[in-house]
C-alpha angles and dihedrals in degrees: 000000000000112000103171125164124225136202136146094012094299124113111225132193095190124062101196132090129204132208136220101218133097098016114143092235124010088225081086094068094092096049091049093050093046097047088042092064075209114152093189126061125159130209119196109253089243090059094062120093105180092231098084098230094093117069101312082069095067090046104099114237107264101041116127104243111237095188102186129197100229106159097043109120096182135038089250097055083053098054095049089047088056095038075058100039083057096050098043080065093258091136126242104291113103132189110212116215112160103169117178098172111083089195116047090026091220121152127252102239103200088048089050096048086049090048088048092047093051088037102055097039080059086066084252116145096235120207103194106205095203151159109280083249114142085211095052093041088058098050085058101045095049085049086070106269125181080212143312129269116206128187123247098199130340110311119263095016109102086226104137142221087341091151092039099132090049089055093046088064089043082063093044095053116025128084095197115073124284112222113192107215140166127029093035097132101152127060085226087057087056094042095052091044084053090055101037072072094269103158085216155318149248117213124173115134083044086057101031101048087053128119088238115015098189100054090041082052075064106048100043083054095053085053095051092053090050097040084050099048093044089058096055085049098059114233115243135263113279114223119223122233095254099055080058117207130324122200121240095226115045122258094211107117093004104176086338 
């Protein structure tokens, strides 16, 4: 059965997305890529030179360029990294991070729905990174969002589905895509957001902290797949303690 996923006009196999940050060595970027099965990375926008030697040299020809904003700390500073990223020949999609709190790292969400709304009346495919927040979800999306992103967890910290009831509502509600991103540091975590209905995820500190990036890319790939296809399935009923156990093979004429 053909499953792809499509967005922006581009017809993807593989739901994951990988990232370029944290590697030990950038040289990794093409393994990880390869053993991913992955089609979309993206780069921040202050990582890219222009000469090709920098980070865009280690990103295999084919891949669909994700070039994200990370860095902008108002919607303006968005706009004018994508309005860059465009003209540096990174294509028209667009990942938009504004991130005002230096702490926490969480995205300002009002900032992030006005840079979506510029940005896709510029013919940009615009990748909001946002809250798990269904109002802020909306205001994106009625900007004119390819999907939403919403954060798992805080970015960069390996913690796991920890909004996972809010995404879940995000699923539940939203017409546009929902993209699980940041704090997925465990194929499992992938796997369960997959079948929670996510149409798909972007994983790069999970993949890149690893003891061996490559073989995580793998792995996270694999989860995705499962997590996909069991959610196609349609996972069984769960029974409630109080309705007690129930065999699998019924009792009725056991060794009559």
């Amino acid at each position: 059965m053909n499953d792809f996923f499509e967005i922006g006009g581009v017809q993807l196999k593989s739901r994951l997305f990988v990232g370029t940050g944290k590697y030990r060595s950038d040289d990794l970027i093409p393994a990880v890529c390869a053993a991913s099965g992955s089609e979309v990375i993206t780069v921040a926008m202050r990582r890219v030179d222009g000469s090709g030697r920098g980070i865009m040299g280690h990103i295999p020809s084919g891949m669909h360029l994700l070039p994200n904003t990370s860095g902008a700390r108002t919607a303006e500073e968005a706009v004018r990294l994508a309005r860059i990223a465009k003209a540096a020949g990174c294509g028209n999609w667009i990942k938009i991070e504004v991130i005002s709190d230096s702490r926490r790292l969480l995205p300002d969400g009002y900032a992030t729905a006005r840079a979506t709304e510029i940005l896709a009346g510029e013919g940009f495919v615009v990748f909001p990174y946002i809250n798990a927040d269904l109002y802020v979800a909306r205001a994106c999306a009625d900007a004119g969002a390819a999907c939403v992103m919403p954060l798992a967890a805080p970015i960069g910290t390996n913690r796991g589905l920890r909004c996972r009831e809010m995404i879940g509502v995000l699923i539940d509600e939203m017409k546009v895509p929902v993209v699980v991103d940041a704090g997925l540091g465990r194929p499992s975590e992938a796997c369960e957001a997959m079948e929670m209905g996510a149409d798909a995820c972007l994983v790069n500190t999970g993949i890149a902290s690893s003891g061996d990036a490559p073989a995580m890319a793998r792995a996270f790939a694999l989860a995705v797949e499962a997590g996909r296809a069991a959610w196609l399935a349609g996972p069984g009923a769960a029974r409630s303690h109080d309705e007690g156990a129930a065999a699998s093979s019924p009792l009725t004429g056991f060794l009559r």
